[in-house]
Every structure is written in structure tokens, then in C-alpha cells.
N, CA, C and O of each residue as an XYZ file, in Angstrom:
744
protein
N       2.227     16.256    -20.536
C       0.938     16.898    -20.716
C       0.884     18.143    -19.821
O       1.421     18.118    -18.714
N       0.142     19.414    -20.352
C       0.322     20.411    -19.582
C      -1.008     20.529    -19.086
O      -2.061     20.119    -19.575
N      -0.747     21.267    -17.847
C      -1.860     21.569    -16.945
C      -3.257     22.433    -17.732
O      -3.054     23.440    -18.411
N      -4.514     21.920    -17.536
C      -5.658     22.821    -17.869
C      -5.653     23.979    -17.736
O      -5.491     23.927    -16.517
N      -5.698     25.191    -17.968
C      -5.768     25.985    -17.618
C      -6.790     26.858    -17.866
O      -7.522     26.201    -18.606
N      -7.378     28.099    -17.684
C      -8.424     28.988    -17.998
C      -7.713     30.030    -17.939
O      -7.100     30.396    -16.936
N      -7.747     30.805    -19.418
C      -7.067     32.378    -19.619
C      -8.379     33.206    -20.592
O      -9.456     32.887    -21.095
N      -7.787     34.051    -20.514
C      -8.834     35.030    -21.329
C      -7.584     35.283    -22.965
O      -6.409     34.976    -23.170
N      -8.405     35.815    -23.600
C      -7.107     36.207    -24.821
C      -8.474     37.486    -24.855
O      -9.699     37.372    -24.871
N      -7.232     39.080    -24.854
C      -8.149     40.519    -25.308
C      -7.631     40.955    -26.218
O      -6.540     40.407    -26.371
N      -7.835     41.697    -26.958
C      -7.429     42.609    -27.911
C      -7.572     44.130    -28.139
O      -7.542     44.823    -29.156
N      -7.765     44.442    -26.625
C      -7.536     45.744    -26.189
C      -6.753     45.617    -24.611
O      -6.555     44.779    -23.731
N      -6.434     47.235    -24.967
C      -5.453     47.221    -23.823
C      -6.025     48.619    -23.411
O      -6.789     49.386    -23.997
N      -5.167     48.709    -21.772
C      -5.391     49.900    -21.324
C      -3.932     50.719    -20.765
O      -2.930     50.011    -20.861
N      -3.721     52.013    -20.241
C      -2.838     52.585    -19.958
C      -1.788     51.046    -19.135
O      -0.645     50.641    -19.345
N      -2.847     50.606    -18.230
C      -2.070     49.409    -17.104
C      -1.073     48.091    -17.788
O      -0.090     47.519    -17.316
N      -1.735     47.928    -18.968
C      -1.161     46.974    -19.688
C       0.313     47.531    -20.135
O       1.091     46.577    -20.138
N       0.806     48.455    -20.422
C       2.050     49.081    -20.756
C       2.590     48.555    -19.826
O       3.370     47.638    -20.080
N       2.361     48.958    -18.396
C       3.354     48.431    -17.537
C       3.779     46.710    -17.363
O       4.815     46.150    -17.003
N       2.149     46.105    -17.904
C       2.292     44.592    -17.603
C       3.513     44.403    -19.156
O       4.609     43.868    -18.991
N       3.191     44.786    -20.164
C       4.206     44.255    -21.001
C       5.494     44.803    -20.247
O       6.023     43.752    -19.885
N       6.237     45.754    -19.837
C       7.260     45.705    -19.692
C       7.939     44.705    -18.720
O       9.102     44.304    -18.754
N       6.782     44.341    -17.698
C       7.077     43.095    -16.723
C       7.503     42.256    -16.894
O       8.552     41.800    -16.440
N       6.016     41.400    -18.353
C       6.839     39.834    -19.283
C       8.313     40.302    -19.579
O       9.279     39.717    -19.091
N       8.451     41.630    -20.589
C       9.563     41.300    -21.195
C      11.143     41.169    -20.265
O      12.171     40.550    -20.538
N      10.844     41.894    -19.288
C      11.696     41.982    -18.019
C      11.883     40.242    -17.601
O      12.870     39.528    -17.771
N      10.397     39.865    -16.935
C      10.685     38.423    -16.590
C      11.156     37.405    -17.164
O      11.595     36.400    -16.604
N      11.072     37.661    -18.582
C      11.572     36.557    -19.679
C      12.858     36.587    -19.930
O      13.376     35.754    -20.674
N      13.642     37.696    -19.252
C      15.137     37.601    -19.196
C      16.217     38.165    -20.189
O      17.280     38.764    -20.019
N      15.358     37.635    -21.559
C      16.254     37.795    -23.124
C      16.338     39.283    -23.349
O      17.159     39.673    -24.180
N      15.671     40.069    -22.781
C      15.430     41.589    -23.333
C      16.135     42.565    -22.722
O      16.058     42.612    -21.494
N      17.101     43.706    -23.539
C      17.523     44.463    -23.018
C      17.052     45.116    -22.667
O      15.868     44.874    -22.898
N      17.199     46.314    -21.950
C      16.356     47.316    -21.706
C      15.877     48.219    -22.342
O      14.940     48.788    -21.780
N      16.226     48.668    -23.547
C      16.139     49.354    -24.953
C      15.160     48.373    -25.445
O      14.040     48.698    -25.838
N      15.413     47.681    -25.429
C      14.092     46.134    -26.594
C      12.480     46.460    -25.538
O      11.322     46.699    -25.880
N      13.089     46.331    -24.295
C      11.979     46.419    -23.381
C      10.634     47.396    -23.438
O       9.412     47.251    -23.402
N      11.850     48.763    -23.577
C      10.991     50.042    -23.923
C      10.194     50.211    -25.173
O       9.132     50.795    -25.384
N      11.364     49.238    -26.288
C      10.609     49.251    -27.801
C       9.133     48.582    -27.919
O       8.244     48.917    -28.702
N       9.087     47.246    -26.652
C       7.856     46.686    -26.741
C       6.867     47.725    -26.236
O       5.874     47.960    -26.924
N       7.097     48.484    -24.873
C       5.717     49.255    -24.422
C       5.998     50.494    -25.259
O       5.429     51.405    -24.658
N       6.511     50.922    -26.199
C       5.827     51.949    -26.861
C       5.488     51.756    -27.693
O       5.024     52.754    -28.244
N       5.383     50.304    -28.601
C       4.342     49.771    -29.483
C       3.279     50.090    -28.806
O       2.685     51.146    -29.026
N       2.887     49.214    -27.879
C       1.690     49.646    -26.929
C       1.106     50.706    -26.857
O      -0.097     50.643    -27.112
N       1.667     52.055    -26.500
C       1.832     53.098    -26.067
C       0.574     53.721    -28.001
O      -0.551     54.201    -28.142
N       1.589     53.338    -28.889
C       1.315     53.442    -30.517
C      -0.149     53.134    -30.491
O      -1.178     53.745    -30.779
N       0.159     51.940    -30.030
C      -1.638     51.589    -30.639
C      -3.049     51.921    -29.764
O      -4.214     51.986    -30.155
N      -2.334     52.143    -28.122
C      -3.384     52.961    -27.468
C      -3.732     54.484    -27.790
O      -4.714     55.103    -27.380
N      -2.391     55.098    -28.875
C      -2.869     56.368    -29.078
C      -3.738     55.929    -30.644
O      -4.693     56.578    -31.071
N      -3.249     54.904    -31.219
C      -4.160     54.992    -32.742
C      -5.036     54.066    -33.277
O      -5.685     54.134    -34.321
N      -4.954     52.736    -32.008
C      -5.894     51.512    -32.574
C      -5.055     50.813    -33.628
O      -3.833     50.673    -33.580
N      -5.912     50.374    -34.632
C      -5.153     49.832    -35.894
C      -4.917     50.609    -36.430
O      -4.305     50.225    -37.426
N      -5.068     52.007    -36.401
C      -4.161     53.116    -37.471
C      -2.624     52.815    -37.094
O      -1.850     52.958    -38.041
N      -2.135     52.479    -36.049
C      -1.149     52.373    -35.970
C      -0.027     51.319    -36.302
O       1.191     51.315    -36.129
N      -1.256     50.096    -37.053
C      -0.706     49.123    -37.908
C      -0.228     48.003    -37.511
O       0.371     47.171    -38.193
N      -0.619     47.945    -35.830
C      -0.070     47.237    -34.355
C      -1.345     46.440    -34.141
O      -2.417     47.044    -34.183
N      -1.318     45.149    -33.919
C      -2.496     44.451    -33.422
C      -1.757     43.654    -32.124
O      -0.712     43.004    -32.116
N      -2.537     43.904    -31.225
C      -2.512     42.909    -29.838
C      -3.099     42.329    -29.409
O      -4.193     42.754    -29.782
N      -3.333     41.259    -28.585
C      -3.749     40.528    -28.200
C      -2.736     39.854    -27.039
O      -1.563     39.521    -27.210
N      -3.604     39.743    -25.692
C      -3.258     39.797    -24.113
C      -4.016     38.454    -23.854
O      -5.156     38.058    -24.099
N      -2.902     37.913    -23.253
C      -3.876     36.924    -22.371
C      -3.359     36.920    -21.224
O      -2.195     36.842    -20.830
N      -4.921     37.067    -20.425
C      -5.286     36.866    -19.128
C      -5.736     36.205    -17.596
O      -6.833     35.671    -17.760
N      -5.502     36.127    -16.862
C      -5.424     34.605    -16.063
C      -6.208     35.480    -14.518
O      -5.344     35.948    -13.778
N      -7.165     35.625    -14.205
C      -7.402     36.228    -13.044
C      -7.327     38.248    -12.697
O      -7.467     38.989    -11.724
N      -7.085     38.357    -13.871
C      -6.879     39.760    -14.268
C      -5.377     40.020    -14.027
O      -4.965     40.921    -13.297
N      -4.785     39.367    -14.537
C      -2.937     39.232    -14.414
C      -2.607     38.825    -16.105
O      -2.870     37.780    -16.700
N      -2.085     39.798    -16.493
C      -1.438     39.610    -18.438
C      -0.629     38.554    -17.494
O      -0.153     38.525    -16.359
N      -0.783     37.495    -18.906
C       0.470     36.117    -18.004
C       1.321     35.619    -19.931
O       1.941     34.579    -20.153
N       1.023     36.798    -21.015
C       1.151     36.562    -22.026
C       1.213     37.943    -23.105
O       0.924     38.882    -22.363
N       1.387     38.347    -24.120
C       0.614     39.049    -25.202
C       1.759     38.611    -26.338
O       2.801     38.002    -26.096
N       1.220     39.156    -27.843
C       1.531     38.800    -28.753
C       1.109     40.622    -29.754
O       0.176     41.422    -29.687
N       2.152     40.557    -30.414
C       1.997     42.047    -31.220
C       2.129     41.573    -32.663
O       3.019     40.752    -32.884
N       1.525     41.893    -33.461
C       1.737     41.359    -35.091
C       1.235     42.595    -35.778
O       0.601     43.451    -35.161
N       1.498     42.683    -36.971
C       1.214     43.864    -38.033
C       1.533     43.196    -39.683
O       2.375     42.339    -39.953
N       0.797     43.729    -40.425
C       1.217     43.588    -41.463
C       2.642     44.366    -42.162
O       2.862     45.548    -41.896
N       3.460     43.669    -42.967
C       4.604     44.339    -43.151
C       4.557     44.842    -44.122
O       4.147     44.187    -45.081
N       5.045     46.540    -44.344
C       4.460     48.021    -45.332
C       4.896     47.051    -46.496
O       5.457     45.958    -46.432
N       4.507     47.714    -47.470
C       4.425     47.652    -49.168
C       4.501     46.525    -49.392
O       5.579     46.232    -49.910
N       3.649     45.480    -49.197
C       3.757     43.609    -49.622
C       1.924     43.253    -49.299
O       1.101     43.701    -48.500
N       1.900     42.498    -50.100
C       0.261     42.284    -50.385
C      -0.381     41.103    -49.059
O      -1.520     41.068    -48.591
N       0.325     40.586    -48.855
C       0.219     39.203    -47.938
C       0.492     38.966    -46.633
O      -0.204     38.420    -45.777
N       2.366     39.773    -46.526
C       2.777     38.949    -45.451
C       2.971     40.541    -44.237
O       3.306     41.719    -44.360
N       2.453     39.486    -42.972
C       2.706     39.974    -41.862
C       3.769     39.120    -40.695
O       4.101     37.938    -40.611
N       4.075     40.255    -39.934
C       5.307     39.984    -39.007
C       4.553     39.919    -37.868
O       3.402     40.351    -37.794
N       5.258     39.307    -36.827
C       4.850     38.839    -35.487
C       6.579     39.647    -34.557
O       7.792     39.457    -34.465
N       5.758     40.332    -34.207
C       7.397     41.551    -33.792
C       6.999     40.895    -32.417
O       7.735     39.915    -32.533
N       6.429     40.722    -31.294
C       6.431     40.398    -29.976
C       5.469     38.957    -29.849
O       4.428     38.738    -30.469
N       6.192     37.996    -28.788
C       5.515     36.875    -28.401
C       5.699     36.943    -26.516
O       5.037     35.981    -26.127
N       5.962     37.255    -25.977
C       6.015     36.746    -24.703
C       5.126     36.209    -24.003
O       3.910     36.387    -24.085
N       5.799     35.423    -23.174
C       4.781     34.671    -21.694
C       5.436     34.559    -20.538
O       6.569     34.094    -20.416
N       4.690     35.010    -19.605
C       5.649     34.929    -18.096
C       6.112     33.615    -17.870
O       5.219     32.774    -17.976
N       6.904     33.307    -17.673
C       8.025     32.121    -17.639
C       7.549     31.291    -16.804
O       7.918     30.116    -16.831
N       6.478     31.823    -15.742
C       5.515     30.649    -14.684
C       4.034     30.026    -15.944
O       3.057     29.348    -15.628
N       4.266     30.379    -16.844
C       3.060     30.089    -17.631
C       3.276     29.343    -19.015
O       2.437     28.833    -19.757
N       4.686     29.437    -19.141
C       5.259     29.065    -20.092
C       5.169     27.622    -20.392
O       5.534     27.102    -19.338
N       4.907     26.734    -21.179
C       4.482     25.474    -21.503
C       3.120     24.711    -21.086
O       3.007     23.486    -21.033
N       1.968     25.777    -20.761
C       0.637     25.861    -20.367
C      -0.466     26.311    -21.662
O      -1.670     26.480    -21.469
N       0.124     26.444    -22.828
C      -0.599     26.753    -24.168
C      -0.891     27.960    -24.165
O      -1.732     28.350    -24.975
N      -0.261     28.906    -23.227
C      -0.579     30.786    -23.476
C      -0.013     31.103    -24.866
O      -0.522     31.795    -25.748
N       1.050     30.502    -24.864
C       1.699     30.880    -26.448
C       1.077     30.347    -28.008
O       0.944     30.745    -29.165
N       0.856     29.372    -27.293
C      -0.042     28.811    -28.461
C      -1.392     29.179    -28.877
O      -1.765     29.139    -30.049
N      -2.013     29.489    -28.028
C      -3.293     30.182    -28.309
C      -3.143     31.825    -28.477
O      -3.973     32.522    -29.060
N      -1.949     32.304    -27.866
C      -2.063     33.597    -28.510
C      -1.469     33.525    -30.331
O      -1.809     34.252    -31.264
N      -0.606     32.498    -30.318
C      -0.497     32.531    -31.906
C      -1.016     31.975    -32.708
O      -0.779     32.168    -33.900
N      -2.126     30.874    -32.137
C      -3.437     30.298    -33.543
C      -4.256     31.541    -33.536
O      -4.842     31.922    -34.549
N      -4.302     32.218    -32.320
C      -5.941     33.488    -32.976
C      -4.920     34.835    -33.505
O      -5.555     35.767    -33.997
N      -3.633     34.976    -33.450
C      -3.153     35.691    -34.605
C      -3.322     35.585    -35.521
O      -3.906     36.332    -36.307
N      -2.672     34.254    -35.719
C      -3.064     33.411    -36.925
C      -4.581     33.702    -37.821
O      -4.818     34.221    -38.912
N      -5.380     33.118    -36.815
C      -6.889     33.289    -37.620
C      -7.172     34.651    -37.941
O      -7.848     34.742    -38.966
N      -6.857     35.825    -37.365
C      -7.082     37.195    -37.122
C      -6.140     37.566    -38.250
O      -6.151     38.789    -38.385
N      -5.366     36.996    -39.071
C      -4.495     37.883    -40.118
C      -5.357     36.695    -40.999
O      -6.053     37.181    -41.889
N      -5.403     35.294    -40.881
C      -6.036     35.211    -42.107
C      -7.133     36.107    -42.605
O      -7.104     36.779    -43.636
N      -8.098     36.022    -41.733
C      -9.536     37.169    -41.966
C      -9.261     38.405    -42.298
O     -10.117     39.210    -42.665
N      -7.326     38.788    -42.131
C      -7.760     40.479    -42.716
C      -7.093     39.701    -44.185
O      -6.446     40.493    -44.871
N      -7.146     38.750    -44.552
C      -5.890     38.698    -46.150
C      -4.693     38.052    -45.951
O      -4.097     37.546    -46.902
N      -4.015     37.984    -44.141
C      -2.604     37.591    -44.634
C      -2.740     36.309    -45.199
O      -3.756     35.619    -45.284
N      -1.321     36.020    -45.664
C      -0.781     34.474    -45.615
C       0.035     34.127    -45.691
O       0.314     33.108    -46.321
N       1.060     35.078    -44.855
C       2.557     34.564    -44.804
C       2.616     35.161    -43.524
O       2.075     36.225    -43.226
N       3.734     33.969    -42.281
C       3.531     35.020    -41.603
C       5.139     34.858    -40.916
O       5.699     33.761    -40.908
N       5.585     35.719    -40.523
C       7.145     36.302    -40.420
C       7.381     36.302    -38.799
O       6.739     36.933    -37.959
N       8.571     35.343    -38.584
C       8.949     35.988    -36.810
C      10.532     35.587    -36.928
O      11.029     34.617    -37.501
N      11.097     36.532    -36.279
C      12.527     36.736    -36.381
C      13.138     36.884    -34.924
O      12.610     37.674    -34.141
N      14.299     36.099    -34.531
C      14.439     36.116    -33.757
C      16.015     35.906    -33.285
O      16.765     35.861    -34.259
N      16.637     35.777    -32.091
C      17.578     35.488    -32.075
C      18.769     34.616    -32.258
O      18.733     33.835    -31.307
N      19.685     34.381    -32.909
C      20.592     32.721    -33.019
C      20.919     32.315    -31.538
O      21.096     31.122    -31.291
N      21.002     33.205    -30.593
C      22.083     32.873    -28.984
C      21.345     32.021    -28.708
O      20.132     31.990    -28.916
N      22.172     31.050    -28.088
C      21.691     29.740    -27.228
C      19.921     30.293    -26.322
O      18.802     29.779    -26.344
N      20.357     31.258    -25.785
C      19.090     31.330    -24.826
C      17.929     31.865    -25.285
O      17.088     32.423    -24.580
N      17.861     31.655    -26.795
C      16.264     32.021    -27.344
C      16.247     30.324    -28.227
O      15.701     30.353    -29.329
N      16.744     29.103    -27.819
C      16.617     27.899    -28.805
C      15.213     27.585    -28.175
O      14.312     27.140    -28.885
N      15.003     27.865    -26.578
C      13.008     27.578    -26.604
C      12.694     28.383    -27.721
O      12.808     27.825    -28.813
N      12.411     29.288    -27.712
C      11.816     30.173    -28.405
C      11.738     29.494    -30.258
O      10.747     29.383    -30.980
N      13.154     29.164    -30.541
C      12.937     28.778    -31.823
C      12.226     27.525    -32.164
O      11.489     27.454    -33.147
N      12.501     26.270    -31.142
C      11.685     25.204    -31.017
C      10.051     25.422    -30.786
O       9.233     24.503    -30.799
N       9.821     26.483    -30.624
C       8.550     26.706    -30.066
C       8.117     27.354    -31.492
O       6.994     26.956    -31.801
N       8.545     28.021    -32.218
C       8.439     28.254    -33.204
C       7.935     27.013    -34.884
O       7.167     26.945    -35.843
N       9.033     26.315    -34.212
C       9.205     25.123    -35.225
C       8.105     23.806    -35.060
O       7.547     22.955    -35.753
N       8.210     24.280    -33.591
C       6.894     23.113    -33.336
C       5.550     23.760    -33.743
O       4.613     22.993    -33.519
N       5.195     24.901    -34.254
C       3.931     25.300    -34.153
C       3.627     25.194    -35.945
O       2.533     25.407    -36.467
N       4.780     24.847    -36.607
C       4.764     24.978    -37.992
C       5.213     25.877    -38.712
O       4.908     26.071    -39.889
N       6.119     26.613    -37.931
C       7.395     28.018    -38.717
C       8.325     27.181    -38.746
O       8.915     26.583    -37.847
N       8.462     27.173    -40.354
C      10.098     26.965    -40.995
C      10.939     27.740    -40.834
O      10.687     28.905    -41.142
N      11.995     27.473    -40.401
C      13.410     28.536    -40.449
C      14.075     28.793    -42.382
O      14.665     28.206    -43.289
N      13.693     29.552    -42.173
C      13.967     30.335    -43.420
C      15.256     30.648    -44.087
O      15.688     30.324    -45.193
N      15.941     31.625    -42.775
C      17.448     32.164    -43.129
C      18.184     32.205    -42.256
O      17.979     31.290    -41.460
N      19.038     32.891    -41.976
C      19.849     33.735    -40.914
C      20.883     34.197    -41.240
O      21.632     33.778    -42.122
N      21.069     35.436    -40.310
C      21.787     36.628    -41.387
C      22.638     36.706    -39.655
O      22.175     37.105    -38.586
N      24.290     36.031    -40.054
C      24.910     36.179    -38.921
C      25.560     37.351    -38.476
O      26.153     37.966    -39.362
N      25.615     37.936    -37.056
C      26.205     39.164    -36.212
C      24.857     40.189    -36.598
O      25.171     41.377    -36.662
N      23.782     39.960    -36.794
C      23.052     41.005    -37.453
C      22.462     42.170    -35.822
O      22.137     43.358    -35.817
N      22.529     41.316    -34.834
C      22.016     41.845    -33.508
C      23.431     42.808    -33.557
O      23.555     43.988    -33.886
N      24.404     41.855    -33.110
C      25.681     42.312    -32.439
C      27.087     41.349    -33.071
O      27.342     40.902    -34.189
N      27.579     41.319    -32.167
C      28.858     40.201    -32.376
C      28.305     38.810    -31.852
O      28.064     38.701    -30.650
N      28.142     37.972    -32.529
C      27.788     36.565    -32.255
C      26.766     36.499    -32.349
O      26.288     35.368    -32.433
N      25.693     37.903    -32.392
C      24.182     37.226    -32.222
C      23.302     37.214    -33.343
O      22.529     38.169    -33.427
N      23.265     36.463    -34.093
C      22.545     36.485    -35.490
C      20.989     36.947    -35.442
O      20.500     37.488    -34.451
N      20.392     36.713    -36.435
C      18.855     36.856    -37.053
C      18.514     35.794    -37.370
O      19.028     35.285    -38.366
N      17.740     35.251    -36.784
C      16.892     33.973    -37.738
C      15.489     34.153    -37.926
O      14.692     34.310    -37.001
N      15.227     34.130    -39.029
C      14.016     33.959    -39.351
C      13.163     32.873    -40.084
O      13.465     32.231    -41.090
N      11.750     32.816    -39.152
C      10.894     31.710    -39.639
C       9.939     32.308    -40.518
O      10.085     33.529    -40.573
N       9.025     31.866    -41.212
C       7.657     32.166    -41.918
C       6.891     30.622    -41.504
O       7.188     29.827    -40.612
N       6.189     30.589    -42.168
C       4.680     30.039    -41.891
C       3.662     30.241    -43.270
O       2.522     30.657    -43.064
N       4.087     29.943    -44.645
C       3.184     30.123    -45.526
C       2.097     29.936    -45.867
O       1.414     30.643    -46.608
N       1.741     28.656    -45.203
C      -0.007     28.194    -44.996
C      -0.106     28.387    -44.259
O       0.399     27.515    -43.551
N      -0.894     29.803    -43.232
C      -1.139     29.790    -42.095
C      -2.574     29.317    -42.225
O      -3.192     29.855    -41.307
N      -3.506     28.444    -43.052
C      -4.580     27.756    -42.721
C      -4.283     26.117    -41.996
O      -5.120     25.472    -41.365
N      -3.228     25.805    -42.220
C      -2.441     24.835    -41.963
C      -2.652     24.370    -40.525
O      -3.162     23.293    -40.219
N      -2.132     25.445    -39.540
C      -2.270     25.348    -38.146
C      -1.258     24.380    -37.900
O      -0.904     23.621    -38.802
N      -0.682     24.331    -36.585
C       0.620     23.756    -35.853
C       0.783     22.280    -36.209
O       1.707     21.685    -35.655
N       0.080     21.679    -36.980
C      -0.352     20.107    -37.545
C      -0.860     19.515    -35.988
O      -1.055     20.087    -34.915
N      -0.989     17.814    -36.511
C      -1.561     17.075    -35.597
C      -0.623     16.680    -34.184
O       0.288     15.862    -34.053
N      -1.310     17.707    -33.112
C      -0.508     17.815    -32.034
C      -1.212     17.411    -31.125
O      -2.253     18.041    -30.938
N      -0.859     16.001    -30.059
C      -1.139     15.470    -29.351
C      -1.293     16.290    -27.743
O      -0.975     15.833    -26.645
N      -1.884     17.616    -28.066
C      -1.524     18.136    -26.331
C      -2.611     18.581    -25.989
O      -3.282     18.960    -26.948
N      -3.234     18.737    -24.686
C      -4.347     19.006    -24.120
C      -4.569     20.669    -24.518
O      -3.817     21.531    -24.062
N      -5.359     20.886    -25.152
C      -5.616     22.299    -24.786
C      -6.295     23.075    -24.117
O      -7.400     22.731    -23.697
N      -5.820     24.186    -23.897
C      -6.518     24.894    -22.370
C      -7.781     26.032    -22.685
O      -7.898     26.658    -23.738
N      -8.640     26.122    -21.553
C      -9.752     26.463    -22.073
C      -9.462     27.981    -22.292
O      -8.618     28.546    -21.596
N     -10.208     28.686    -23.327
C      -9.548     29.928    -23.982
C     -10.848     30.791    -24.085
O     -11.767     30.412    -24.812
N     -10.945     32.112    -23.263
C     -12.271     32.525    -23.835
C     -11.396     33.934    -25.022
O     -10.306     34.381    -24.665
N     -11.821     34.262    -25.869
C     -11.439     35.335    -26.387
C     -12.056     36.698    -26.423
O     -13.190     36.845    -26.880
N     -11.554     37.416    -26.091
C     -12.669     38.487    -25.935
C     -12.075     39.702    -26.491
O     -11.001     40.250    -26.246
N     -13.418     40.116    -27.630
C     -12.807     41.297    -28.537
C     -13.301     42.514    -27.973
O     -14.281     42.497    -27.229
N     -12.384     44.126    -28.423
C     -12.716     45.123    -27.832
C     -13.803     45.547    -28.081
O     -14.149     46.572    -27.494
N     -14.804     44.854    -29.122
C     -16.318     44.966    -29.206
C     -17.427     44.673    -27.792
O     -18.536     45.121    -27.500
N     -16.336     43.536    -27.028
C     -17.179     43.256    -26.406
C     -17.040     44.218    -24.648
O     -17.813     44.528    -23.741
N     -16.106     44.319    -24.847
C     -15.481     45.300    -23.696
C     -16.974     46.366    -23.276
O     -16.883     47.248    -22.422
């Protein structure tokens, strides 16, 4: 059972948050430094355009410390399905439901614009199998995988999630208290 916790989940960001994403992706280990930069200039994207830029975020917060965020978009020319391009959580927070609550209010937040498929792709190497279990436990099927597609040895796997009204099924775990707070309310 994981510890109670109290986080915030936002959906705005500010110049400061660029730097906090490059931190997670740094602390989480898996990311090169090229991947690193690719995450904060998503960021960077959607602080210059909002949703013009086709980037939705959502941060969660613990004491005014990002200890999480999650990036999703709908994917161009397809009626339904959206991708989940970034998940991280600082690795001290990790199995505390930051991940999980940043991906049920994705979740709810693409159902309400239309989605209903929803896409995350990720690595085959041994040191992203949390990541895929974490995936699988939330109710993403593994789909495919398209081997050496990173590099030499490191494949593509990808999950979807076709009923995302579905939700992670009947999961026996405490959940932590979650306030959400939209940039309306800012």
C-alpha cells in the first residue's frame, strides 16, 4: 500500500517549469540528453502557443516542487486517437499515485475533447520494463513493437488504451488526495 499523499495536478506552466521538466527527465535516468531537451521545448511550444500548439500538460505538485508532469496531444490527421509523448515522476515519488493521477485526468481531459484511443510508446530495454508494467497495469495493451527502431537493440513498443472510459479496472490501492487545478483558476 502506498503512502497518502497530497499533490496538486496544474495545467499551466510557467517559464520555471521548463527547468523543473528537465530535472524529472534528468532524475529518471532513461533520457538522453537530446530526449531531455526534446521534452522542455515541448514546454517551451506550448508556453509560446497554449493549445495552439497541440501540447497539453499537466504538472503535479507537492509543496510547490513539480514531483511529476504528463504531455499528451492529439495525433495530426486521425479523428480519435491521441498520444501521450511524456510521463515522468521523480523517482522519490514514484509508486505514490503521481503517475496515476496524472494519467486518469489525461484520460478524462481527452475524453471531453473527443478522444478515444489513446497511444504511448516506449522503450523495449530492460530499464523502461517499470514503465511498461506501469503501463499495463493501468489498462494499456501492448500493441506492437517495431525492433532496433531507437538504435541497435532498442526497440519501440507500443501500447493503446481503446476504452479510455474504462479506467485502470478494479484496483485495490489507496488513492492519494488530488486537488486539480485548471489555468482558469490560476
Amino acid at each position: 500500500m502506498m503512502d497518502s499523499v497530497d499533490f496538486l495536478l496544474r495545467d499551466w506552466m510557467d517559464l520555471d517549469d521548463i527547468e523543473e521538466i528537465g530535472r524529472l527527465c534528468r532524475a529518471a535516468g532513461n533520457f538522453r540528453a537530446e530526449e531531455v531537451n526534446v521534452a522542455q521545448e515541448l514546454g517551451l511550444e506550448w508556453l509560446a502557443q497554449k493549445e495552439k500548439s497541440g501540447y497539453h500538460f499537466l504538472l503535479a505538485e507537492h509543496s510547490k516542487r513539480v514531483c511529476g508532469f504528463i504531455c499528451y496531444g492529439p495525433v495530426p490527421c486521425t479523428r480519435w486517437s491521441w498520444d501521450v509523448y511524456w510521463i515522468v515522476v521523480d523517482p522519490a515519488w514514484q509508486g505514490r499515485g503521481v503517475g496515476r493521477a496524472l494519467i486518469q485526468e489525461a484520460e478524462a481531459r481527452i475524453l471531453k475533447m473527443g478522444g478515444a484511443r489513446i497511444y504511448i510508446e516506449t522503450s523495449s530495454q530492460d530499464n523502461y520494463q517499470g514503465s511498461r508494467a506501469f503501463y499495463s497495469h493501468l489498462g494499456f495493451n501492448r500493441q506492437t513493437s517495431i525492433p532496433d527502431f531507437y538504435g541497435p537493440g532498442d526497440g519501440k513498443v507500443i501500447y493503446v488504451k481503446i476504452d479510455v472510459t474504462s479506467g485502470p479496472g478494479d484496483l485495490d490501492e489507496q488513492k492519494p488526495n488530488v486537488k486539480v487545478k485548471e489555468m482558469t483558476d490560476v
